[in-house]
C-alpha positions, 0 to 999 in steps of 0.5 A: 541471515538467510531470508525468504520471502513469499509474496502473491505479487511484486512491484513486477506486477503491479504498484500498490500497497502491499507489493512496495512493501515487499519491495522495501522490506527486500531492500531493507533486509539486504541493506542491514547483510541479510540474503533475501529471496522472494518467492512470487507468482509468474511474471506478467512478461514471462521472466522466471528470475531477477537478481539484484546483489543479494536480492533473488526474485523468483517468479514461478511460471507454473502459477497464475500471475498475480493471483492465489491458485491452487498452483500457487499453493502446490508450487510454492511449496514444492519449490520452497522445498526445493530451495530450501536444500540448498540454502538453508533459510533462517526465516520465512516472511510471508505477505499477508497468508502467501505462505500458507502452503509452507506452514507444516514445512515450516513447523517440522524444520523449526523455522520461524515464519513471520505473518505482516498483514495490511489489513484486517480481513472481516473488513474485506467485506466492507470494503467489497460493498463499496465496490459495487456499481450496478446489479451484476456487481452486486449479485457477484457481491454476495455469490461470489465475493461473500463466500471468497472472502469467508474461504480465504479467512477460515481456510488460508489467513486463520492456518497462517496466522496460528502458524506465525511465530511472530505477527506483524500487523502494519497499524496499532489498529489492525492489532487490536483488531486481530487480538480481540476478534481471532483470539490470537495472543498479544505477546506474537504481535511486533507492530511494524510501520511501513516505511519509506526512504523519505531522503528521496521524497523531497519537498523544496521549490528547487525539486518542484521546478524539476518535477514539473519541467520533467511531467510538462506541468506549469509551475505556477498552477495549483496541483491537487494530487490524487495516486492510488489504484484506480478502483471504486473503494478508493474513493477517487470519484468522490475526490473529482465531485469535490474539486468540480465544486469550487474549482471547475471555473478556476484557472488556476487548480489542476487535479493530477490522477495517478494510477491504474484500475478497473474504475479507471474509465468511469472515472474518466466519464465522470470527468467528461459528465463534469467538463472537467477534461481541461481540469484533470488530468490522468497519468499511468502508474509510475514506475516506483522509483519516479514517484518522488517526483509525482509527489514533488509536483503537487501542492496538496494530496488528496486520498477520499478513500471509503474503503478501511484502510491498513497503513496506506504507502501513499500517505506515508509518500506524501508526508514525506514529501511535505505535502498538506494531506487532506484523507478521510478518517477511514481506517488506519488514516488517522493513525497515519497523518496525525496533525499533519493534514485535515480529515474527513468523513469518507464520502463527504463531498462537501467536507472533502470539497471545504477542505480542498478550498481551505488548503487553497487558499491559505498559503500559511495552512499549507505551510503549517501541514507541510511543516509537520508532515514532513516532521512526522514521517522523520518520526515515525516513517523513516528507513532508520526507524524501519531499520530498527523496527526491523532488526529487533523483529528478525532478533524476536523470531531467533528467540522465538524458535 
């Protein structure tokens, strides 16, 4: 089959969540015989087009790069248009409402639009909150963010979603979500897990040696792994308090920062506030395909998220990885990890901090979580399973229209 799909941003512009989704699902589709084009805003560097065997990405240079526009909307449709005479597409997949401009299009040719959504948008408010650092940003919060947030749900997300042949929300929790609070029905909801191929996240001691030859690190230390986007909702403060509660006179434990963000100075100075300079140690985003190896180096991964959380990759990253997880019990966590590590409440520096000393110390609890960890992303995280998944979802949206 002939697949598009739209997405605002691509692994290109920056790695989070949502763009190693639409990375993955690309290669996925091609992997089971489908040409895939993605259709995404302009190229931070200025590239128009990348090709890769079947896969077409096409950064529209008219547009705002990594943003939502009014050009993005105006050329994305146009553009679709365009494409659309020339390929004949099967199916549209949007990431989250990107294809929101195309849904009349759509409608009048009888072409199926899937909708994957990562979250639920009514939480954006929440999770807004907990990015607020001083007056301005909370003034902004309720003159700026508020009314945004509103915008996007009514006139952008809502349209889509009642457009949507098929909904694919990433958790069991988003679904019920959306059901009971947009009124949507149950029957055009396909719960799709996100996925990774877990073959390259590896988890032996022979794989370690290498990872931490590769990123300089002493094998014998004790890596407390923290890798997110940098920002003031994904809690990453709240995880260097904790690890300065037990382990700020510790040779022995190393937190690793990986990633980038607007938090990311502030989180350096509370580092420096802490004296903990000798203690963590930052690294910038990697690129996707080194992250197995970021995993590979760590002892234990930490997410202390506040925000409410869809299905996050990285947690799927680090079970695959074997990794012991310590999260808190914000959003689709739990549904996530399972067993496989301990959960806290978000915020909590002292349970977060337990936690971390307890994994420490007990090798034999390490090797517990590792072991299940490791069992459930084969269970529920695999490339098979999404494989499967997949395939029925593009088998559901062919009967649908």
């Amino acid at each position: 089959m002939k697949i598009c799909i739209f997405a605002k941003t691509t692994v290109a512009h920056f790695l989070g969540g949502m763009q190693v989704h639409a990375h993955l699902l690309a290669k996925a589709l091609e992997k089971t015989g489908h040409n895939v084009t993605i259709i995404t805003t302009a190229h931070p560097q200025g590239k128009e087009i990348e090709k890769e065997n079947n896969i077409t990405i096409h950064y529209l240079s008219n547009t705002s790069s990594g943003i939502y526009s009014s050009s993005w909307w105006k050329e994305s449709n146009q553009f679709f248009i365009h494409l659309q005479k020339q390929t004949d597409f099967d199916v549209v997949i949007s990431e989250e409402f990107s294809a929101k401009s195309i849904c009349g299009t759509l409608k009048k040719m009888k072409i199926p639009l899937i909708v994957f959504n990562h979250g639920f948008a009514p939480e954006h408010i929440v999770n807004e909150w907990k990015e607020i650092t001083n007056v301005i940003s909370f003034i902004k919060y309720f003159i700026i963010k508020i009314p945004e947030i509103l915008f996007y749900l009514l006139l952008y997300d809502l349209p889509a979603l009642h457009h949507a042949s098929i909904i694919a929300p990433v958790s069991n929790r988003i679904a019920q979500f959306m059901q009971k609070f947009y009124l949507l029905p149950k029957e055009n909801f396909f719960v799709f897990y996100n996925w990774v191929n877990i073959d390259k996240f590896k988890y032996d001691s022979q794989t370690k040696q290498i990872a931490r030859k590769q990123f300089n690190i002493d094998k014998n230390k004790f890596i407390f792994l923290m890798t997110s986007v940098i920002s003031k909702q994904k809690g990453l403060h709240i995880g260097v308090k904790a690890f300065a509660k037990y382990f700020s006179k510790d040779t022995n434990a190393i937190m690793w920062v990986v990633g980038n963000g607007p938090y990311l100075q502030k989180l350096k100075e509370l580092v420096n506030k802490l004296n903990l300079e000798e203690k963590v140690r930052f690294s910038s985003s990697q690129n996707y395909d080194i992250m197995p190896m970021v995993y590979a180096s760590a002892d234990c991964f930490v997410l202390p998220t506040l925000r409410l959380e869809g299905l996050p990759y990285t947690l799927i990253e680090a079970l695959s990885s074997g990794l012991p997880i310590i999260t808190t019990s914000s959003g689709g966590n739990i549904e996530a990890v399972g067993d496989a590590g301990i959960i806290v409440k978000p915020g909590n520096i002292d349970e977060l901090a337990n936690a971390m000393k307890n994994i420490y110390q007990s090798a034999k609890l390490r090797e517990q979580y590792s072991k299940t960890a490791r069992e459930r992303a084969e269970k529920l995280f695999s490339e098979e399973t999404g494989s499967e998944s997949l395939k029925q979802l593009i088998e559901k949206s062919g009967s649908v229209n």
